[in-house]
C-alpha positions in Angstrom: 37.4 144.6 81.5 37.9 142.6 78.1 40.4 145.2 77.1 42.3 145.0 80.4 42.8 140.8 79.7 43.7 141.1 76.1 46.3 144.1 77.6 47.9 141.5 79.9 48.0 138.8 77.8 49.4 140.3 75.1 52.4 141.6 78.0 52.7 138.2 79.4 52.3 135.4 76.1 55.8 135.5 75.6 57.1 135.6 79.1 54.8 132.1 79.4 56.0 131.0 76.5 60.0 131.4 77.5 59.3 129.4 80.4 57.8 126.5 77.9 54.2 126.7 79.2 51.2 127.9 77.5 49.1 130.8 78.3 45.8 129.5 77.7 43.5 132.2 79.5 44.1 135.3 80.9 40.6 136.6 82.8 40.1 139.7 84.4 37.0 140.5 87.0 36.1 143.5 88.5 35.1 142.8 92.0 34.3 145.1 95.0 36.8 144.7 97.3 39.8 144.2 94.9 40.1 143.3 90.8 40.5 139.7 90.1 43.1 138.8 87.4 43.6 135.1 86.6 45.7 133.6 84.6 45.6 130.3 83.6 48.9 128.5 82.2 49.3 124.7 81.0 52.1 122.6 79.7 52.5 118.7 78.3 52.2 116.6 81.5 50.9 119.2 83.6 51.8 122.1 85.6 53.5 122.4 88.9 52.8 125.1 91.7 56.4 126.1 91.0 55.6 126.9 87.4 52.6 128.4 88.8 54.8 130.5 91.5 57.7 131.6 88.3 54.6 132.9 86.3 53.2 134.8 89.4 56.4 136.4 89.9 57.4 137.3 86.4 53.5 138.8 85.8 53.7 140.5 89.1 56.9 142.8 88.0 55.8 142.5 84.4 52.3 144.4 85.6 53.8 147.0 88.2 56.7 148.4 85.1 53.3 148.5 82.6 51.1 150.0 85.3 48.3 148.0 83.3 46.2 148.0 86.5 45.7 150.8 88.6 43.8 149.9 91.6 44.6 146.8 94.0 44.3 143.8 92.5 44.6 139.8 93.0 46.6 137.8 91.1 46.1 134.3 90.2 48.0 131.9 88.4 46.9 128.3 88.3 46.6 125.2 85.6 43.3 125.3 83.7 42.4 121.7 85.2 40.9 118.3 84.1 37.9 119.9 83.6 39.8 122.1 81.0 37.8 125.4 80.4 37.7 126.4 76.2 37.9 129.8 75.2 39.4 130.3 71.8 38.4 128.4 68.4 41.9 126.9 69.0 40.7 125.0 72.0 38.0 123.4 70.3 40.5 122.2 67.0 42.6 121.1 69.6 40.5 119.0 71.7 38.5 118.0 68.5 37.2 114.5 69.1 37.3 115.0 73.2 34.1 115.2 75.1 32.7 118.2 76.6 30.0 120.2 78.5 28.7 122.9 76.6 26.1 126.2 77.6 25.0 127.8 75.4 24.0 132.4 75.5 20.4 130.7 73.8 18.3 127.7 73.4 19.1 125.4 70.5 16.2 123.3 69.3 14.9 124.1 73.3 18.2 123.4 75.3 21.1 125.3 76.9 23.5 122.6 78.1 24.6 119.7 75.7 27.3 117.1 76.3 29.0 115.8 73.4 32.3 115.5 71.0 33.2 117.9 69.3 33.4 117.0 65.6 34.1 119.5 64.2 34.7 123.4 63.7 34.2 125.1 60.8 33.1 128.4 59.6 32.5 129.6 63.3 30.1 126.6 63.7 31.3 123.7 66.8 29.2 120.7 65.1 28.5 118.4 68.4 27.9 114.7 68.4 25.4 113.9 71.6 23.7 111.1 72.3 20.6 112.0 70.2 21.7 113.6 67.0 24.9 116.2 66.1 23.7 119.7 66.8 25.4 123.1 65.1 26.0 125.9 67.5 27.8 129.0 66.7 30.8 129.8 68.3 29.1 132.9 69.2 26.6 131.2 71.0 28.4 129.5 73.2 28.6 130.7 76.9 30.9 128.5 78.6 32.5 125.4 77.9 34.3 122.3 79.8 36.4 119.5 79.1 34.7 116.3 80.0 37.1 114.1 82.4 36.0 110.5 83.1 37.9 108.5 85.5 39.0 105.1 83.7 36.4 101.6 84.5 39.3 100.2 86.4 38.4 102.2 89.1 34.7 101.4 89.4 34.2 98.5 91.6 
């Protein structure tokens, strides 16, 4: 399954990228029914369900010339959100000092989940500043990851 995503994003990086958006993820899940592929794009100030409609379009005739997918599959394009998944080492320099929620594949001094900043990432290590104390957790480690999105005070009554 892993080779099928890195197939597909390698066929549609630069066909995002001519369109001036990012291809942050590209996901693919073998289902019963019918494959799942997702992609997820971004750009500066967000993305639009027409930038989401081009990519669909261009990855839809991009995939049936390749034949990179066989069977039946759904395609979905969509903006990776406020709650910004991380994938890559890139995301995490990127979004170095932002907030996130983090799982990890194993305990860490006997916890899974940790909400922090990231300070850092070095040597295949995300240092995390929480509340208590900065903990070190391998990148390999790591099962999932979120941005952290916090409406502003002002709307808090």
């Amino acid at each position: 399954m892993a080779e099928v995503a890195e197939k597909v994003e390698f066929l549609l990086r630069g066909a995002v990228e001519e369109q001036g958006m990012e291809l942050v993820y590209v996901q693919y899940l073998a289902q019963q029914r019918s494959p799942l592929l997702r992609v997820y794009i971004d750009k500066p100030g967000g993305v639009t369900l027409e930038d989401c409609q081009t990519v669909s379009r261009q990855a839809s005739v991009l995939l049936d010339v390749e034949n990179l997918i066989s069977d039946r599959y759904l395609l979905e394009v969509s903006s990776p959100g406020l709650d910004r998944p991380l994938f890559q080492v890139e995301d995490y320099l990127r979004f170095s000092g932002r907030e996130i929620r983090l799982t990890t594949r194993e305990k860490i001094d006997s916890r899974r989940r940790f909400t922090g900043f990231i300070q850092d990432l070095s040597d295949g290590v995300v240092q995390l500043s929480c509340q208590d104390k900065t903990y070190r957790i391998p990148f390999g480690m790591i099962a999932k990851a979120y941005l952290v999105y916090r409406f502003a005070d002002s709307f808090r009554k």
